[in-house]
BABA-477311 format. One record per residue (C-alpha): residue number from 1; residue in three letters; x, y, z. Coordinates in pm, whole numbers. Example, Ala and Ser with C-alpha at 12.3 -4.5 7.8 and 13.67 -1.06 7.14 Angstrom:
2
<pt><n>1</n><res>ALA</res><x>1230</x><y>-450</y><z>780</z></pt>
<pt><n>2</n><res>SER</res><x>1367</x><y>-106</y><z>714</z></pt>
end
This chain:
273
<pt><n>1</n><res>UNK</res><x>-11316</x><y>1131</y><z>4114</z></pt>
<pt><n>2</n><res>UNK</res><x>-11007</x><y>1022</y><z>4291</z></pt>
<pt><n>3</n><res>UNK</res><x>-10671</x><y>1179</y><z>4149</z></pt>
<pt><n>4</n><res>UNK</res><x>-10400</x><y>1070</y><z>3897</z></pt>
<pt><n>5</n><res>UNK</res><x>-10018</x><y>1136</y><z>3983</z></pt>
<pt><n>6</n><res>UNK</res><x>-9988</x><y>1439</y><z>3725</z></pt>
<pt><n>7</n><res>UNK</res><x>-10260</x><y>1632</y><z>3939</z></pt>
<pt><n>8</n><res>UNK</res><x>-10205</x><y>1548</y><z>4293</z></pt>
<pt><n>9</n><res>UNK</res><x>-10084</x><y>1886</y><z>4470</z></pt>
<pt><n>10</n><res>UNK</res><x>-9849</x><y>1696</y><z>4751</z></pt>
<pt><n>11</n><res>UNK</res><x>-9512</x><y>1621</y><z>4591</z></pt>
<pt><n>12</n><res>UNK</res><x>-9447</x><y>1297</y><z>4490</z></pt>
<pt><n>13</n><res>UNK</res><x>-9126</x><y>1080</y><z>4278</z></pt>
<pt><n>14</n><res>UNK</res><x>-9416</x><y>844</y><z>4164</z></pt>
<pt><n>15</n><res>UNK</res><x>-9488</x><y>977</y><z>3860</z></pt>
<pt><n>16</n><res>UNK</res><x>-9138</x><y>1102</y><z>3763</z></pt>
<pt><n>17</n><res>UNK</res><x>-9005</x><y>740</y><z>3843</z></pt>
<pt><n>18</n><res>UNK</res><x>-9308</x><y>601</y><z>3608</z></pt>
<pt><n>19</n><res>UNK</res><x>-9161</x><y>787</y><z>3281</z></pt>
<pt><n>20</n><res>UNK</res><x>-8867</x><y>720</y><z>3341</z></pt>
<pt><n>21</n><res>UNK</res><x>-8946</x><y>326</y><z>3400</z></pt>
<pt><n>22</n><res>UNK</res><x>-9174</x><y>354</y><z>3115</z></pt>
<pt><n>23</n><res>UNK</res><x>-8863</x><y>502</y><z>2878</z></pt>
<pt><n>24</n><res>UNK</res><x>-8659</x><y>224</y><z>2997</z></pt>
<pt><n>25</n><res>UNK</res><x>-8968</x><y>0</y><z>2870</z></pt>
<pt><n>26</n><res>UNK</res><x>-8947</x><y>116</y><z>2500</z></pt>
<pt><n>27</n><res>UNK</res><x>-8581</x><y>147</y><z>2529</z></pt>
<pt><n>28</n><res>UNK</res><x>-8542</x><y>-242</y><z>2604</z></pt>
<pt><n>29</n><res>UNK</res><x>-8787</x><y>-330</y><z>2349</z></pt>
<pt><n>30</n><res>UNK</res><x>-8568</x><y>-147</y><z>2108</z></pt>
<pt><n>31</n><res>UNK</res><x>-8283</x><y>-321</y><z>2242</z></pt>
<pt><n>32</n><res>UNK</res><x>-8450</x><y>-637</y><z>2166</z></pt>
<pt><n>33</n><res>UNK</res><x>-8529</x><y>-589</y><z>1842</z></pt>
<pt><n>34</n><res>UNK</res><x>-8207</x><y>-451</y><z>1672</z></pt>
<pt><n>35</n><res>UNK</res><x>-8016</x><y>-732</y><z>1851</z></pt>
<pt><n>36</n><res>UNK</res><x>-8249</x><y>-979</y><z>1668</z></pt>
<pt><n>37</n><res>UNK</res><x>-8208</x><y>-772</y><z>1363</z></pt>
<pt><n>38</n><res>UNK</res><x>-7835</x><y>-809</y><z>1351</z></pt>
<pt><n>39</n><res>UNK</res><x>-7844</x><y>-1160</y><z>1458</z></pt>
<pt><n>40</n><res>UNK</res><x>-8009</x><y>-1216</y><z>1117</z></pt>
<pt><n>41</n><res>UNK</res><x>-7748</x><y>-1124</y><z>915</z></pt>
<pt><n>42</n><res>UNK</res><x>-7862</x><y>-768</y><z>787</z></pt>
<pt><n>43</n><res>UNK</res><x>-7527</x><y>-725</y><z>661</z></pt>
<pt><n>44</n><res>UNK</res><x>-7292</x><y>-880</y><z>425</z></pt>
<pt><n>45</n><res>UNK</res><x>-6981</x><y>-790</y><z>376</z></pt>
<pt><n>46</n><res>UNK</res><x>-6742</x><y>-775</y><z>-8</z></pt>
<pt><n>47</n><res>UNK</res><x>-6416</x><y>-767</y><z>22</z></pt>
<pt><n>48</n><res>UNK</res><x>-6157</x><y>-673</y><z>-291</z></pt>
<pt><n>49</n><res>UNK</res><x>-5830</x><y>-650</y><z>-292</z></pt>
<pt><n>50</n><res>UNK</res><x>-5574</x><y>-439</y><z>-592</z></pt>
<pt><n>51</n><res>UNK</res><x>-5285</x><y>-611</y><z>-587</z></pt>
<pt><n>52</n><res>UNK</res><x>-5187</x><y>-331</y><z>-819</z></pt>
<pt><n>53</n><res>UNK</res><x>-5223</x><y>-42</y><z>-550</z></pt>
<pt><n>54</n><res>UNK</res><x>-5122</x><y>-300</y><z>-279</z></pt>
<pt><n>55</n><res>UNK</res><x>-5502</x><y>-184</y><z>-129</z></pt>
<pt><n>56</n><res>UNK</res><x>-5768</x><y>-377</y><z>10</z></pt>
<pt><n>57</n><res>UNK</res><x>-6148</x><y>-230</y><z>37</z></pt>
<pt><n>58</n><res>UNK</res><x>-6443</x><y>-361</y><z>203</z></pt>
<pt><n>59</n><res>UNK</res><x>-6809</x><y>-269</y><z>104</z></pt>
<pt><n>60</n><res>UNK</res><x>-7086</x><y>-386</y><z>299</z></pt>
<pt><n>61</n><res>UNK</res><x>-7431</x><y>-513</y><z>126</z></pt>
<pt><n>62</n><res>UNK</res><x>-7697</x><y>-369</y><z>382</z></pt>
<pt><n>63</n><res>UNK</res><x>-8123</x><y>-515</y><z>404</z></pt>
<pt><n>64</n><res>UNK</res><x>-8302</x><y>-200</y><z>529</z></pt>
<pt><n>65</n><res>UNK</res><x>-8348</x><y>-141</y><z>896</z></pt>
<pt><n>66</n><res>UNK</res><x>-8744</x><y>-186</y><z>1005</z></pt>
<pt><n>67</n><res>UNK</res><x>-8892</x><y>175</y><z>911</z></pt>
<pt><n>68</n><res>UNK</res><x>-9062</x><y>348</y><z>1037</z></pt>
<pt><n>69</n><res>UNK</res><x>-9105</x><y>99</y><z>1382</z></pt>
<pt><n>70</n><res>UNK</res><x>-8768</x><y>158</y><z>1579</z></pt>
<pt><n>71</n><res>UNK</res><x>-8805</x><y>534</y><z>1482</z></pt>
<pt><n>72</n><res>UNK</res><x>-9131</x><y>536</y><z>1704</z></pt>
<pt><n>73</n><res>UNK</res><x>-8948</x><y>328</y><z>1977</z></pt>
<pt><n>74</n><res>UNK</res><x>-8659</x><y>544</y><z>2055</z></pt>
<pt><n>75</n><res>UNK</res><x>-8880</x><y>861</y><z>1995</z></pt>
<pt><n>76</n><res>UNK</res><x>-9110</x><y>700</y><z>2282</z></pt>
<pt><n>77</n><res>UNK</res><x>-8818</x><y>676</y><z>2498</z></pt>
<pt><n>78</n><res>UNK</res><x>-8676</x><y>995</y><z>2462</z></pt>
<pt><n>79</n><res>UNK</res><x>-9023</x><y>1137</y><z>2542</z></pt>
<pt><n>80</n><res>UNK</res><x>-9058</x><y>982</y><z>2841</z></pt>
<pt><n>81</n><res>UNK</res><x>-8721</x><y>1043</y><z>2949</z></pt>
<pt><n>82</n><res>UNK</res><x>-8705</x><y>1410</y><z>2909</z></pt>
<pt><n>83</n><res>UNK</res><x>-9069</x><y>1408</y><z>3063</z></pt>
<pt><n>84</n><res>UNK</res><x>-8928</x><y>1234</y><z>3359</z></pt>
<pt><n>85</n><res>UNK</res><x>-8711</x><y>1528</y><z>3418</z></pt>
<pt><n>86</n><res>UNK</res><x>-8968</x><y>1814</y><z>3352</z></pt>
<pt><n>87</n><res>UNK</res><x>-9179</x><y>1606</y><z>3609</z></pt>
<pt><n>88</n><res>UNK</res><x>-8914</x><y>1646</y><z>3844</z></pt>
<pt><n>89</n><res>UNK</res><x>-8878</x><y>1984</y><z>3817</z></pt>
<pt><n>90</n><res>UNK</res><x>-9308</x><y>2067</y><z>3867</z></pt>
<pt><n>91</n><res>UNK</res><x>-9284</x><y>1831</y><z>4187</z></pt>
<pt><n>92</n><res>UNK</res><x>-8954</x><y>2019</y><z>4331</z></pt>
<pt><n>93</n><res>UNK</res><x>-9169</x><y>2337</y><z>4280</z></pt>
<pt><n>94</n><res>UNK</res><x>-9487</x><y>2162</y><z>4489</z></pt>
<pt><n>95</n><res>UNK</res><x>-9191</x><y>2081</y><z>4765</z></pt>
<pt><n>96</n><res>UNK</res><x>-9118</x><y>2429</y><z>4759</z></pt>
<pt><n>97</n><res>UNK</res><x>-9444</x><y>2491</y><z>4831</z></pt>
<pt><n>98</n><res>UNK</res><x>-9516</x><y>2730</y><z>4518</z></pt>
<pt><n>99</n><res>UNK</res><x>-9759</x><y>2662</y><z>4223</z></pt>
<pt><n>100</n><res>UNK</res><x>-9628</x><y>2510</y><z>3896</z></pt>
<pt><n>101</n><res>UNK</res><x>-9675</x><y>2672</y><z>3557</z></pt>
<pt><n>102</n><res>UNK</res><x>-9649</x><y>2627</y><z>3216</z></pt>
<pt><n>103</n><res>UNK</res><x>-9300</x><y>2725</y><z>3193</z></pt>
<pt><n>104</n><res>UNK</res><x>-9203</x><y>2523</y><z>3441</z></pt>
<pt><n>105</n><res>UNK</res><x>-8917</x><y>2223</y><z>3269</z></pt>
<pt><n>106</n><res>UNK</res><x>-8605</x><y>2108</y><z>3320</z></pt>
<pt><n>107</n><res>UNK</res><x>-8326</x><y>2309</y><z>3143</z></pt>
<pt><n>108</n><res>UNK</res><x>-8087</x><y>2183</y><z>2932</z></pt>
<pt><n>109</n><res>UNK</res><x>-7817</x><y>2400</y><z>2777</z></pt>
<pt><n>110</n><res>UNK</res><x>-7470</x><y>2344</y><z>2564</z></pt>
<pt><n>111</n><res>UNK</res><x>-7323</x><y>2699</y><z>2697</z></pt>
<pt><n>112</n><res>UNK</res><x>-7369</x><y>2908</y><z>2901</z></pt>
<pt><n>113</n><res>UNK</res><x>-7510</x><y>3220</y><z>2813</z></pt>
<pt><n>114</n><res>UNK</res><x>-7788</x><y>2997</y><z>2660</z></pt>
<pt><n>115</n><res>UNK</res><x>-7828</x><y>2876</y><z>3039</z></pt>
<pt><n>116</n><res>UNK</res><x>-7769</x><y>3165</y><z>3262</z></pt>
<pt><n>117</n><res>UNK</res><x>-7827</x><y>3475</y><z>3003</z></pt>
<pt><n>118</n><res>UNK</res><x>-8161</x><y>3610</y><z>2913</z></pt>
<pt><n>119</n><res>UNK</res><x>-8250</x><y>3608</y><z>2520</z></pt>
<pt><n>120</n><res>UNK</res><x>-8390</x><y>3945</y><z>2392</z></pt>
<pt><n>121</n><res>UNK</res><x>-8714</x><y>4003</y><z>2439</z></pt>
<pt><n>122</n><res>UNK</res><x>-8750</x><y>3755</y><z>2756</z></pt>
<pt><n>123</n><res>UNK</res><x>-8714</x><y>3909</y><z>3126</z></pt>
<pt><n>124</n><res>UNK</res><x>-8509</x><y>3569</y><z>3258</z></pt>
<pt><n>125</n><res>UNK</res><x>-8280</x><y>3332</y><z>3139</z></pt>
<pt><n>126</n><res>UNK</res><x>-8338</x><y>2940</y><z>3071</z></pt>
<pt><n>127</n><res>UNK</res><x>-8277</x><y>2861</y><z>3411</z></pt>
<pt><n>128</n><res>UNK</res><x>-8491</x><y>3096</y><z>3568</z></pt>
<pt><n>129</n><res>UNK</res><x>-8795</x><y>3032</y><z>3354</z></pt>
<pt><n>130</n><res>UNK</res><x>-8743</x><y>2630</y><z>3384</z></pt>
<pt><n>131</n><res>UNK</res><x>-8679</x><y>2656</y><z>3770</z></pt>
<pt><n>132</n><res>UNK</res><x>-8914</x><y>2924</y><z>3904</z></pt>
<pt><n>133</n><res>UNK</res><x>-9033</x><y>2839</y><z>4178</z></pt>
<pt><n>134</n><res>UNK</res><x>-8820</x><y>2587</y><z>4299</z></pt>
<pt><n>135</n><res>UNK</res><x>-8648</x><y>2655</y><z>4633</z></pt>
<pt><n>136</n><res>UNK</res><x>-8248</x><y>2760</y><z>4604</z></pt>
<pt><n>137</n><res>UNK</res><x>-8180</x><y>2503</y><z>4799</z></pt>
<pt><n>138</n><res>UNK</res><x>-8264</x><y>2228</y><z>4496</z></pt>
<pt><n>139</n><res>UNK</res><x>-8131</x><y>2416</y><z>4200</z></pt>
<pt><n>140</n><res>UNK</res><x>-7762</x><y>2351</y><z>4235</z></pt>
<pt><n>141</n><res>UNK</res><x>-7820</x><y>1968</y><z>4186</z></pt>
<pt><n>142</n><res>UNK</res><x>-7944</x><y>2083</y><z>3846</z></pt>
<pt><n>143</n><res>UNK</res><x>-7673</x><y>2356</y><z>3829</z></pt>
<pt><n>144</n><res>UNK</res><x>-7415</x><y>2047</y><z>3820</z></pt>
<pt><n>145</n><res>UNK</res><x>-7534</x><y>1862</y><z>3546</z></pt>
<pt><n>146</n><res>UNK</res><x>-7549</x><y>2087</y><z>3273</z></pt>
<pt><n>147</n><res>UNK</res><x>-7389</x><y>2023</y><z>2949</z></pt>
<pt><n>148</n><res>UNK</res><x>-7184</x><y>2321</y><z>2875</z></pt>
<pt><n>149</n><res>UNK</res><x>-6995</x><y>2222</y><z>3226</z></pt>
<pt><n>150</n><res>UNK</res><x>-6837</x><y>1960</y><z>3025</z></pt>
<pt><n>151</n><res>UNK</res><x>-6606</x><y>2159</y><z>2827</z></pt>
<pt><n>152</n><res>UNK</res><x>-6430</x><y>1934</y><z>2574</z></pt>
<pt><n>153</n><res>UNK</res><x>-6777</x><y>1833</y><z>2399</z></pt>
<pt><n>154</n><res>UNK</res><x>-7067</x><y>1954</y><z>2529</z></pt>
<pt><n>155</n><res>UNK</res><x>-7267</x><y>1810</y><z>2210</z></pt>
<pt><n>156</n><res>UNK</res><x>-7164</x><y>1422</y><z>2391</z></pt>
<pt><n>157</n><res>UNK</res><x>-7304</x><y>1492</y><z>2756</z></pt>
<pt><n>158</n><res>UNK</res><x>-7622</x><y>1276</y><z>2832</z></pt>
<pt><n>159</n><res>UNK</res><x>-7841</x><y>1583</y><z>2842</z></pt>
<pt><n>160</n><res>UNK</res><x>-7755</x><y>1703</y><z>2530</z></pt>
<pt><n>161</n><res>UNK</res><x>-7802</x><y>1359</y><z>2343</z></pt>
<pt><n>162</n><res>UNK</res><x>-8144</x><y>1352</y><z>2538</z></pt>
<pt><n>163</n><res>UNK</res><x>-8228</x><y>1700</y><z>2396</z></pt>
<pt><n>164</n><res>UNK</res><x>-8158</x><y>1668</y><z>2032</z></pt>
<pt><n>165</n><res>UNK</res><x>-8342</x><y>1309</y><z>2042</z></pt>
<pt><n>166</n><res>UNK</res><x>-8660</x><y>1472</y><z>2189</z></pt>
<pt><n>167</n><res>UNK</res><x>-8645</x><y>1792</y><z>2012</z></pt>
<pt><n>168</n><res>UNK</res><x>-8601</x><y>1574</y><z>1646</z></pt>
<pt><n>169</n><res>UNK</res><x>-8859</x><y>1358</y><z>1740</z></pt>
<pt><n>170</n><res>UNK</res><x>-9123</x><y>1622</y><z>1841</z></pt>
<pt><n>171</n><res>UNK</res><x>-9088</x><y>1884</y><z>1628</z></pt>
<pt><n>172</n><res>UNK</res><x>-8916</x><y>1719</y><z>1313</z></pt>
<pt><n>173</n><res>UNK</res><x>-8928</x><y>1383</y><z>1188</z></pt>
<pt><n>174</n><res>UNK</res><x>-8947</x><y>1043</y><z>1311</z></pt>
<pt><n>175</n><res>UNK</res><x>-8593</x><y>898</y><z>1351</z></pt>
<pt><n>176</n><res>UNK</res><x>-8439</x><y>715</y><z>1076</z></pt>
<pt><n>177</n><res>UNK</res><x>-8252</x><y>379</y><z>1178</z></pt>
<pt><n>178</n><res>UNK</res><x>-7962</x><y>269</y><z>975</z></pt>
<pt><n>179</n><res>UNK</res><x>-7693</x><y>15</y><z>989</z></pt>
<pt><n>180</n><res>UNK</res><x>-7396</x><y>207</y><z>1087</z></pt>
<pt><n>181</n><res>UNK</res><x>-6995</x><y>134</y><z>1143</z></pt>
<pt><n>182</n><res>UNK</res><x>-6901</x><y>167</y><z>1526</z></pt>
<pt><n>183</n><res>UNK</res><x>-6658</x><y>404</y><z>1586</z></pt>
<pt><n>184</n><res>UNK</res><x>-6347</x><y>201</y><z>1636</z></pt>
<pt><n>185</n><res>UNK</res><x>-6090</x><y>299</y><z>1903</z></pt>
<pt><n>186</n><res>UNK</res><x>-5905</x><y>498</y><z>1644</z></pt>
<pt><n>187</n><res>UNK</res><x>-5986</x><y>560</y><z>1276</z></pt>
<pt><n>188</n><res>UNK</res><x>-5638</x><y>504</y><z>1115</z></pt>
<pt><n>189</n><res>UNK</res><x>-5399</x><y>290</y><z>1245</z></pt>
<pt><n>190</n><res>UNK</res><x>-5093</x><y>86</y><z>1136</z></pt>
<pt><n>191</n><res>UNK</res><x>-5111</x><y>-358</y><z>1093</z></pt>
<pt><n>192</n><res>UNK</res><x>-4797</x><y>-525</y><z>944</z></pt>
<pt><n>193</n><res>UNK</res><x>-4759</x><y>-776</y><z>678</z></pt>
<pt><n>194</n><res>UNK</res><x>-4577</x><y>-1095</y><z>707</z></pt>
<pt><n>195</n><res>UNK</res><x>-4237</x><y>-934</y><z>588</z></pt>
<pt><n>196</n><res>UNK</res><x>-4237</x><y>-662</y><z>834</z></pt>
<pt><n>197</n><res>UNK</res><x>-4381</x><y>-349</y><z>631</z></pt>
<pt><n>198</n><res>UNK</res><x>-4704</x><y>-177</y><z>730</z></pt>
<pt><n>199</n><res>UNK</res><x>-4977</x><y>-36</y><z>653</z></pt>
<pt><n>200</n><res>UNK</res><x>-5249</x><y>224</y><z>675</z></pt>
<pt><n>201</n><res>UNK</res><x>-5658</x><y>92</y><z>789</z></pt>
<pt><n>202</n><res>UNK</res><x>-5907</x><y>356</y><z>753</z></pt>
<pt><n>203</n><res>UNK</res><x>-6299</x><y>216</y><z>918</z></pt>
<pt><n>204</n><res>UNK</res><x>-6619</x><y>435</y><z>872</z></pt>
<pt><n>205</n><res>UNK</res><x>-6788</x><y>576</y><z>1120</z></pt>
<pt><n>206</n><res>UNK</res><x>-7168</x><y>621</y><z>1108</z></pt>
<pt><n>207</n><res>UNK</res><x>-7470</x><y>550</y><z>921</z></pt>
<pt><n>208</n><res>UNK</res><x>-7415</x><y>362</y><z>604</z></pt>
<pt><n>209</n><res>UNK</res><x>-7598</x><y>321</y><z>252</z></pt>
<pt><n>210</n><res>UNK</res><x>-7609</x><y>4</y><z>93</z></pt>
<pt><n>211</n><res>UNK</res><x>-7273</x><y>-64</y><z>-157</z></pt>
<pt><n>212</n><res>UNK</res><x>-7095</x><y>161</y><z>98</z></pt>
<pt><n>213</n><res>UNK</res><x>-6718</x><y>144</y><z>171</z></pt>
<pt><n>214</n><res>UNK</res><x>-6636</x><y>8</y><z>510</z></pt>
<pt><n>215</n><res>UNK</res><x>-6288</x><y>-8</y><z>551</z></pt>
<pt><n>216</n><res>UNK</res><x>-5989</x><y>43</y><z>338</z></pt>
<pt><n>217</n><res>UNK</res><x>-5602</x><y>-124</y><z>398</z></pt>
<pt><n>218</n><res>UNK</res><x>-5333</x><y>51</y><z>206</z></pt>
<pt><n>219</n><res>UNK</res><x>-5008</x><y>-163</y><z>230</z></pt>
<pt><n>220</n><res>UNK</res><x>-4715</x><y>128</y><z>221</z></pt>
<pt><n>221</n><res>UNK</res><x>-4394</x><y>-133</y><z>273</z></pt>
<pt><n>222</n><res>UNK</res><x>-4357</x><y>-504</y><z>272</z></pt>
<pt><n>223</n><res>UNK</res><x>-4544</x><y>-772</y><z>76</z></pt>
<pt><n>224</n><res>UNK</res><x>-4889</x><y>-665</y><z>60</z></pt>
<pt><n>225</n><res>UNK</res><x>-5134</x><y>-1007</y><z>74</z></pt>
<pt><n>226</n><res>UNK</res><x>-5474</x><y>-1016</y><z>-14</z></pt>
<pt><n>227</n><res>UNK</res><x>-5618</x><y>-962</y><z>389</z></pt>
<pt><n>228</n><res>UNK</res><x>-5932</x><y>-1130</y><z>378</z></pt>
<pt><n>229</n><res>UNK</res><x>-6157</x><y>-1260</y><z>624</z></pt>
<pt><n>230</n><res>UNK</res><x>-5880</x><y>-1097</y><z>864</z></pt>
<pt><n>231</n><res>UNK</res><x>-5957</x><y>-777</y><z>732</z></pt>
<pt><n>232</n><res>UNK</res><x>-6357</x><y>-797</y><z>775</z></pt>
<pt><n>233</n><res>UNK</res><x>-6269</x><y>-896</y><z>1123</z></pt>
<pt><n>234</n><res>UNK</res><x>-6197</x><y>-516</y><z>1205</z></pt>
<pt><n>235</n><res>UNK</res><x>-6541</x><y>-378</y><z>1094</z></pt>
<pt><n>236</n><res>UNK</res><x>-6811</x><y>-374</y><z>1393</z></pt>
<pt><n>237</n><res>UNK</res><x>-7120</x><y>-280</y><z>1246</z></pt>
<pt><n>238</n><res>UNK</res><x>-7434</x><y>-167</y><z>1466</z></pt>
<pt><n>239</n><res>UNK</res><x>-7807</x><y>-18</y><z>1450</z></pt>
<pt><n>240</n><res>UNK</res><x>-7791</x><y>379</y><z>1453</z></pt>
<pt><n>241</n><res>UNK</res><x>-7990</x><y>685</y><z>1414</z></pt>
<pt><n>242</n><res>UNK</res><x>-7923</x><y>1016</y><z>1338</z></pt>
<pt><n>243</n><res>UNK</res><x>-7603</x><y>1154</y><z>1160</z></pt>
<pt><n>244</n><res>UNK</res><x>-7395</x><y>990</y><z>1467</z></pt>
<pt><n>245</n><res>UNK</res><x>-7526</x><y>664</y><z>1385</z></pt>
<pt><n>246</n><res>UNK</res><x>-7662</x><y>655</y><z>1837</z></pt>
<pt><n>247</n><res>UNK</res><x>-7716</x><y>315</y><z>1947</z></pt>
<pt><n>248</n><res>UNK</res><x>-7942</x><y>181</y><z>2150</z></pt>
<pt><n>249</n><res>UNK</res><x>-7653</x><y>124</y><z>2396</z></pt>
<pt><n>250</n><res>UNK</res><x>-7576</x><y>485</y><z>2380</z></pt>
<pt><n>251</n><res>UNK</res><x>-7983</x><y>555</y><z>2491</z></pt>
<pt><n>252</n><res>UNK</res><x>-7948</x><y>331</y><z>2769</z></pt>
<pt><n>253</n><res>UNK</res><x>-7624</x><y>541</y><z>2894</z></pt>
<pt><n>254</n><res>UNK</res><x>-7877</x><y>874</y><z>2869</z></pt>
<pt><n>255</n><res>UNK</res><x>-8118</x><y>687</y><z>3036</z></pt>
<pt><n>256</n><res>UNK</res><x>-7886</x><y>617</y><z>3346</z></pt>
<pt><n>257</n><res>UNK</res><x>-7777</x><y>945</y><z>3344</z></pt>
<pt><n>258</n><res>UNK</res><x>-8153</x><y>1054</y><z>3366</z></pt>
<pt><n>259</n><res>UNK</res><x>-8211</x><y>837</y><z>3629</z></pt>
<pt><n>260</n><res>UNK</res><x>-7918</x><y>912</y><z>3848</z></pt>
<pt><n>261</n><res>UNK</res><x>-8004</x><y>1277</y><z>3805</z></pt>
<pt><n>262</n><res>UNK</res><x>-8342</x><y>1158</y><z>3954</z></pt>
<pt><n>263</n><res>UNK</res><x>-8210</x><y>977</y><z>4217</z></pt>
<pt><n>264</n><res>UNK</res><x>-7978</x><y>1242</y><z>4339</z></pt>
<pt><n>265</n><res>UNK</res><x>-8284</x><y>1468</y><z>4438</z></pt>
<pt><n>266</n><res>UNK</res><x>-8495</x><y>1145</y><z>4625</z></pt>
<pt><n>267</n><res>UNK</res><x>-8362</x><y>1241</y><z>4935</z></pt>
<pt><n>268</n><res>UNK</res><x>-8542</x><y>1559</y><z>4981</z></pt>
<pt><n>269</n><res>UNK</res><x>-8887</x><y>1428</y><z>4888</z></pt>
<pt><n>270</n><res>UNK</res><x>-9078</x><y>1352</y><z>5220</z></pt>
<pt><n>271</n><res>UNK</res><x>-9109</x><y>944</y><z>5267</z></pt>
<pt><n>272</n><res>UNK</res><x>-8902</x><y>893</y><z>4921</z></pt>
<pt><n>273</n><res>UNK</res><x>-8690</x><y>522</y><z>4903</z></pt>
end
């Protein structure tokens, strides 16, 4: 019976590069479909406007995302995506020319004492259990892309989005999609009215419920006009999961950060593009 790629004992990027294509294969029909979604007008937005308060709020009317469908998808991706990297890690043991175990996976860790330290009761740390067996020669490439290196918000790095998508997803629930306001460049910022005053613009960030408010426009000088359509203008509304409302777009950025991670280790696989 001839072999598949997850049994094969010479090392190989075949079946590493397979999940990793295959993630980008659920991830694009994901893409797909919450593009067509919002192209269908999922969303309406109600505007009102208290000439009283000199404020202007916007609520948006929301149809329900397709449950539980682009749950699946993204869960499917991030799957495949962290498998690609725990594949990695079993064939850069077989290039070391050591056997893989079950404990064998790629680490992934928001400080570093979760990384480098060993938990009570265990005999070595993250690292050491996920990489045994894997020459010191290959390690520091993992070393270098760790999440607690980035020090202002470990939580955003690629790895650590990748993490809590695959961790939800296979221990939890399914993902939840949900319309959800797109972080604008800043959340409060200052427009002017026609007579020079200004005024203060709050948008939402994140997953929304339907009736929810959107954005609000308190006038604080000046003549304060009824902003309409103008005002909607500012709201950029998306498909999101989670309680950060991640986009696809977001998944496809963890995705090229797998893949680069990938990529950066090719060149010490025997006959590897």
């Amino acid at each position: 019976m001839p072999r598949n790629v997850t049994t094969r004992a010479r090392p190989s990027l075949c079946g590493v590069r397979s999940k990793a294509a295959r993630a980008r294969e659920h991830l694009e029909t994901l893409s797909a479909e919450t593009d067509a979604f919002g192209k269908d007008e999922p969303v309406r937005l109600v505007s009102s406007f208290d000439r009283d308060t000199a404020t202007h709020v916007v609520n948006a009317k929301i149809r329900e995302p397709d449950q539980p469908r682009w749950g699946l998808l993204l869960g499917d991706f991030a799957q495949n995506a962290r498998a690609a990297l725990d594949h990695l890690v079993w064939q850069l043991v077989l290039l070391s020319g050591n056997t893989p175990g079950l404990e064998n996976a790629f680490p992934i860790a928001t400080t570093c004492t979760a990384y480098r330290g060993s938990p009570e009761g265990r005999r070595m740390s993250l690292r050491e259990r996920g990489l045994k067996g894997v020459d010191d020669n290959y390690r520091p490439a993992i070393d270098a892309v760790q999440p607690y290196l980035l020090a202002e918000d470990p939580a955003s790095h690629p790895l650590a989005g990748l993490q809590w998508l695959s961790n939800i997803d296979k221990h939890r629930v399914i993902h939840a999609a949900a319309v959800a306001a797109r972080r604008p460049d800043v959340t409060t910022f200052a427009v002017s009215s026609p007579t020079g005053g200004d005024a203060e613009v709050w948008i939402a960030e994140g997953p929304l419920e339907d009736g929810a408010e959107v954005m609000r426009i308190t006038f604080r000088s000046g003549e304060a006009p009824d902003p309409g359509e103008s005002g909607q203008a500012l709201v950029t509304l998306t498909i999101g999961f989670g309680d950060r409302g991640r986009t696809p777009k977001g998944a496809f950025q963890i995705l090229e950060f797998v893949e680069g991670v990938i990529e950066d280790l090719a060149a010490v696989f025997p006959g590897a593009p």
